[in-house]
Biopython code that builds the backbone (N, CA, C, O; Angstrom):
import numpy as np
from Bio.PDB.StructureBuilder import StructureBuilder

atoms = [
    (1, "UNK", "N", (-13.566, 11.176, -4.432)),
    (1, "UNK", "CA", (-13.799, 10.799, -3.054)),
    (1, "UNK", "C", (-13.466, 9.329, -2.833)),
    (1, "UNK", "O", (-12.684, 9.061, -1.921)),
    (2, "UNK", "N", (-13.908, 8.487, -3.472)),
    (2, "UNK", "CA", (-13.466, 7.005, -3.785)),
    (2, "UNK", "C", (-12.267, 6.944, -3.881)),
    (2, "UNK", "O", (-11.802, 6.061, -3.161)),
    (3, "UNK", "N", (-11.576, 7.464, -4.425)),
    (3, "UNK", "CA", (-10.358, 7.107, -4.529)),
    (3, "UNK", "C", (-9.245, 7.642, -3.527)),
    (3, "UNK", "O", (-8.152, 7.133, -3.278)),
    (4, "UNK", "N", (-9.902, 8.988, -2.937)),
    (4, "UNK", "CA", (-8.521, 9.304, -1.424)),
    (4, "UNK", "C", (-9.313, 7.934, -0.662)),
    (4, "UNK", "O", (-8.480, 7.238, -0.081)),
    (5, "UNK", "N", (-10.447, 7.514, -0.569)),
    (5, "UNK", "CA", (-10.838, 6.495, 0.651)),
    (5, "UNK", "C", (-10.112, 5.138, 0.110)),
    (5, "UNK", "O", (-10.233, 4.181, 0.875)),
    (6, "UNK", "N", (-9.383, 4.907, -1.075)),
    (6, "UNK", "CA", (-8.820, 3.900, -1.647)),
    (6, "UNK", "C", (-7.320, 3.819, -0.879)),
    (6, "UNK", "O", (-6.706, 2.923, -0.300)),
    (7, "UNK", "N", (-6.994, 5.598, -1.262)),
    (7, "UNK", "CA", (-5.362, 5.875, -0.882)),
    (7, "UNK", "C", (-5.332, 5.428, 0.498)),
    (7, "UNK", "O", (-4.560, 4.508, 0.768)),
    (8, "UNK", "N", (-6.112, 5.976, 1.493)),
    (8, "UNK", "CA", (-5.937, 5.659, 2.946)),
    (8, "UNK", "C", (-5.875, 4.971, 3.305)),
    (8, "UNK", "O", (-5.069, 4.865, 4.229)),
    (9, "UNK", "N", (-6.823, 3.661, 2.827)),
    (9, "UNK", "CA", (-6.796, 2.033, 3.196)),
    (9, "UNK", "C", (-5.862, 1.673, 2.497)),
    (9, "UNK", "O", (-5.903, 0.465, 2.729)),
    (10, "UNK", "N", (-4.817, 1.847, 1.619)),
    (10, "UNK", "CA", (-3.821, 1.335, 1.407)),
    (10, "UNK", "C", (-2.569, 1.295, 1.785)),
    (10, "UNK", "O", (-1.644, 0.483, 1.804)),
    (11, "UNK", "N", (-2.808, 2.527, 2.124)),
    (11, "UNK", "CA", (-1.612, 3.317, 3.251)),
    (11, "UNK", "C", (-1.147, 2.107, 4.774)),
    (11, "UNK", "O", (-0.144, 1.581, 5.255)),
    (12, "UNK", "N", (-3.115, 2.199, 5.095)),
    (12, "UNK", "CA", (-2.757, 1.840, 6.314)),
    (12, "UNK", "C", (-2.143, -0.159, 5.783)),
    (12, "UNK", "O", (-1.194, -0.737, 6.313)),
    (13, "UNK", "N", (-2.971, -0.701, 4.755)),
    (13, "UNK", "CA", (-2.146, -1.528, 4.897)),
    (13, "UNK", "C", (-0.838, -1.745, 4.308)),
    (13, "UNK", "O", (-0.335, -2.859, 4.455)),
    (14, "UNK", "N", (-0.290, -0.963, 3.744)),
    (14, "UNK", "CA", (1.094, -0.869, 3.501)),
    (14, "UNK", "C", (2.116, -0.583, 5.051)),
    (14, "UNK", "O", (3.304, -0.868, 5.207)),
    (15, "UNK", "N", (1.190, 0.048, 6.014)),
    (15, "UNK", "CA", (2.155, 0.138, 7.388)),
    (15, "UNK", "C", (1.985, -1.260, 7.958)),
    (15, "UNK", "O", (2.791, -1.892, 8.640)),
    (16, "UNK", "N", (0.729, -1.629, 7.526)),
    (16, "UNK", "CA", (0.397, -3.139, 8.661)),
    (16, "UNK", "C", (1.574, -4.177, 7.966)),
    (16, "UNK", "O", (2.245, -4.984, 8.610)),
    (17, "UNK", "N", (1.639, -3.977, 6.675)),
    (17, "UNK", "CA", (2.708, -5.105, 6.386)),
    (17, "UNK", "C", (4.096, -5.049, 6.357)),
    (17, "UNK", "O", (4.691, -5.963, 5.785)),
    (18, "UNK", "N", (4.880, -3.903, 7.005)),
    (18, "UNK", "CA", (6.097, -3.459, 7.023)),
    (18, "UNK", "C", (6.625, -4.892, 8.354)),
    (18, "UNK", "O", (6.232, -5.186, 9.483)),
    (19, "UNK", "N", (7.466, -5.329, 7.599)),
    (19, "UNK", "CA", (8.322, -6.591, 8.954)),
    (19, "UNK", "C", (8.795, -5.817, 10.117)),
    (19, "UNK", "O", (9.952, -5.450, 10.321)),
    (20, "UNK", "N", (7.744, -5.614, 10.861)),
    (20, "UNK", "CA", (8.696, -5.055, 12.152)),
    (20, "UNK", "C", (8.234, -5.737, 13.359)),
    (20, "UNK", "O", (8.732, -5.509, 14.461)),
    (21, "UNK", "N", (6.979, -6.843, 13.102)),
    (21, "UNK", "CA", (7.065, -7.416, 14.321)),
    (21, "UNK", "C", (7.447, -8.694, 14.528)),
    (21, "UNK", "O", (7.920, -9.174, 13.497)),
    (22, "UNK", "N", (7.433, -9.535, 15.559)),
    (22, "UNK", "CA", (8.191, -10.680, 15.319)),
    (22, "UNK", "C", (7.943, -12.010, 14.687)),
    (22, "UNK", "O", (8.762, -12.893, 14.428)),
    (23, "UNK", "N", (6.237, -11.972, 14.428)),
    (23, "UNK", "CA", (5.756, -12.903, 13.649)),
    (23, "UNK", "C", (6.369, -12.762, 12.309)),
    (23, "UNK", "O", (7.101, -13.653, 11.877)),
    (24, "UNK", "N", (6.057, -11.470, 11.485)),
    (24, "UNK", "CA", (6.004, -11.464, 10.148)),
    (24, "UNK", "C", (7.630, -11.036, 9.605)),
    (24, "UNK", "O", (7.715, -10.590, 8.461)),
    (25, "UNK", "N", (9.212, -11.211, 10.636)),
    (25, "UNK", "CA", (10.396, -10.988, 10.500)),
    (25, "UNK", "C", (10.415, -11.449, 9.133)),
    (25, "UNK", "O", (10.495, -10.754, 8.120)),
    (26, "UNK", "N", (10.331, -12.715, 9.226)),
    (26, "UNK", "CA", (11.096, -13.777, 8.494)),
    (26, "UNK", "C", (10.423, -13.805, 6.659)),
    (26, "UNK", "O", (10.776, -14.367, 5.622)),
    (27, "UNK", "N", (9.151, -12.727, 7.112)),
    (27, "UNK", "CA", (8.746, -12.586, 5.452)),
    (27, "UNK", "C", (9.709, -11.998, 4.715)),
    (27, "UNK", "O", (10.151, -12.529, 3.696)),
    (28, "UNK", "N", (10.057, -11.020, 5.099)),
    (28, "UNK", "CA", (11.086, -10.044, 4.006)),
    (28, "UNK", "C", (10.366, -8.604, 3.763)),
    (28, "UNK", "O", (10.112, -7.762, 4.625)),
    (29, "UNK", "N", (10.184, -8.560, 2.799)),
    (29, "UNK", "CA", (9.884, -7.046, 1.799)),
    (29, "UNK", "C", (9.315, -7.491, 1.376)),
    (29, "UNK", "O", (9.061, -6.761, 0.418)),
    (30, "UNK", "N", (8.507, -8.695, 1.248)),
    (30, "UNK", "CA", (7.293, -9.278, -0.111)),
    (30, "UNK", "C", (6.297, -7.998, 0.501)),
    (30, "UNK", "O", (6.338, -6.770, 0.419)),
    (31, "UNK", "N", (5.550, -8.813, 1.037)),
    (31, "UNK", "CA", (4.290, -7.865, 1.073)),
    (31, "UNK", "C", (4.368, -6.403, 1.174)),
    (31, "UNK", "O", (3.703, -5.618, 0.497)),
    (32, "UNK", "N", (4.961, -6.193, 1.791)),
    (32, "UNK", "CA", (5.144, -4.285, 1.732)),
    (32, "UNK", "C", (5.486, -3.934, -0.218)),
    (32, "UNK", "O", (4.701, -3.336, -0.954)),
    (33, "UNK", "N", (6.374, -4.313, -0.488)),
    (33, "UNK", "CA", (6.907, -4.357, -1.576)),
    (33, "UNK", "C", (5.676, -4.652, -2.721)),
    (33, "UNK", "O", (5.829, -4.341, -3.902)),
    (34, "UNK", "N", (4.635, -5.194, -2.287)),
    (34, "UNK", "CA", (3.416, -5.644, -3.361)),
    (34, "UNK", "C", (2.640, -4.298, -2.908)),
    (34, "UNK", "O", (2.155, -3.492, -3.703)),
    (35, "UNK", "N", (2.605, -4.193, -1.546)),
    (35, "UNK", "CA", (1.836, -3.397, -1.350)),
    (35, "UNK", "C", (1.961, -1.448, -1.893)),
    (35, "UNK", "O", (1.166, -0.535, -2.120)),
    (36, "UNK", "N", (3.347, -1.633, -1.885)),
    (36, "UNK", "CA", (3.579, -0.101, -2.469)),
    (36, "UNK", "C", (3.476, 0.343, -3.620)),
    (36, "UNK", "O", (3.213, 1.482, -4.005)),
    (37, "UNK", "N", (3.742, -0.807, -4.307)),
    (37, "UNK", "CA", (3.643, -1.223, -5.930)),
    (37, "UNK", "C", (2.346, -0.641, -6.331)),
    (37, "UNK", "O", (2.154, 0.190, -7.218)),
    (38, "UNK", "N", (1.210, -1.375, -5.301)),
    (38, "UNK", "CA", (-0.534, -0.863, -5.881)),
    (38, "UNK", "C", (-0.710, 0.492, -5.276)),
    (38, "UNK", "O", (-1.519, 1.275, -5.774)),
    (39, "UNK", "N", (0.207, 0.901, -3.925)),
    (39, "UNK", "CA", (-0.493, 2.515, -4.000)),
    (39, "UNK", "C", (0.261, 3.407, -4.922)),
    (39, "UNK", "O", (-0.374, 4.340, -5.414)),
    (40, "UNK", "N", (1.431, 3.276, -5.212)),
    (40, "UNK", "CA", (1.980, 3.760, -6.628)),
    (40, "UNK", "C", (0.887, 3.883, -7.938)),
    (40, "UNK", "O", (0.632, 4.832, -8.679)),
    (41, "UNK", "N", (0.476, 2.794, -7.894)),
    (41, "UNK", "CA", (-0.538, 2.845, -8.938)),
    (41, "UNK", "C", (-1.636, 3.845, -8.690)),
    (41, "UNK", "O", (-1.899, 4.784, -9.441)),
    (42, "UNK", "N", (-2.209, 3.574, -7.639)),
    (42, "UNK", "CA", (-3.265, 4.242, -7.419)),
    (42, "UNK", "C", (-3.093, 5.719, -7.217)),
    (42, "UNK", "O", (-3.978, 6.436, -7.683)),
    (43, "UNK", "N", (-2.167, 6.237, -6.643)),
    (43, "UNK", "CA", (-1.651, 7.759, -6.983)),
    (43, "UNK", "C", (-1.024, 8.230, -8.097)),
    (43, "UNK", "O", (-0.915, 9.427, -8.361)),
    (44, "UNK", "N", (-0.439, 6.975, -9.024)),
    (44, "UNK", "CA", (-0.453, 7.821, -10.531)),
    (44, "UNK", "C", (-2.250, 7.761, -11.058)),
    (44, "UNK", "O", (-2.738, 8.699, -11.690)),
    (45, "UNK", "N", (-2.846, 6.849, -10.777)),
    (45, "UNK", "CA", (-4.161, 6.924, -11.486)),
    (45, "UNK", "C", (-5.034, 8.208, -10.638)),
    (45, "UNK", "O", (-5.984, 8.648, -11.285)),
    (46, "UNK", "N", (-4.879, 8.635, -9.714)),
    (46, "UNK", "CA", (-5.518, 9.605, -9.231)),
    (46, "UNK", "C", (-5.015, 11.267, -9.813)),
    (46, "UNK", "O", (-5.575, 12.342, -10.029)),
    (47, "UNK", "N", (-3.905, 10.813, -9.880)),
    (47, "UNK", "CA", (-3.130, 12.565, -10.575)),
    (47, "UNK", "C", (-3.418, 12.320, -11.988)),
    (47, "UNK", "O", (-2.878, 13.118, -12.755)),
    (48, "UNK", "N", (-4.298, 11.207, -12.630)),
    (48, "UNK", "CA", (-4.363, 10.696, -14.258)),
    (48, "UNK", "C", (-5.986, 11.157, -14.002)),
    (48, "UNK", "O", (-6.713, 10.886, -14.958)),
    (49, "UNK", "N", (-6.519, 11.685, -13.077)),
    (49, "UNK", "CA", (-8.150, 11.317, -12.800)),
    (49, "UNK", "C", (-8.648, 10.212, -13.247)),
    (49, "UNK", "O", (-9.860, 10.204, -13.462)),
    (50, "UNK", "N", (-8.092, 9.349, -13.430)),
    (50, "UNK", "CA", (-9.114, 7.776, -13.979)),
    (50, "UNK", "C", (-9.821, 7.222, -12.668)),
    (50, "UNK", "O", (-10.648, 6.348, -12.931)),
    (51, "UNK", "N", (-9.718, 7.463, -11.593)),
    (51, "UNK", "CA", (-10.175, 7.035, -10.393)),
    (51, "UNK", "C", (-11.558, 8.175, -9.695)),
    (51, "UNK", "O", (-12.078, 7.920, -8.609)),
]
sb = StructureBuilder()
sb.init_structure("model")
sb.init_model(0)
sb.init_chain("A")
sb.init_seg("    ")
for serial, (resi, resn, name, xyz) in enumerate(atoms, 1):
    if name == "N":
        sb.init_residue(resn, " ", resi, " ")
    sb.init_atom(name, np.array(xyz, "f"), 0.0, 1.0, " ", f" {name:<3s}", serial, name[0])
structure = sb.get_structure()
């Protein structure tokens, strides 16, 4: 249970950090790119049950 409530909040901030508005253009792919990295993780550790 902890851990889909992990997946979801990561989700959503993996959409919040996608560059699509006009403040955060000029970041790039950093943050999304960090951010997909940890839900990767967290959905191999959930199909691993360690979570």
């Amino acid at each position: 249970m902890l851990g889909m409530i992990l997946l979801i909040v990561l989700i959503v901030l993996l959409l919040g950090a996608v560059p699509r508005w006009p403040h955060s253009r000029s970041w790039g792919y950093g943050p999304s790119g960090v951010l997909s990295i940890i839900v990767i993780i967290v959905i191999i550790l959930l199909l691993m049950n360690r979570i």
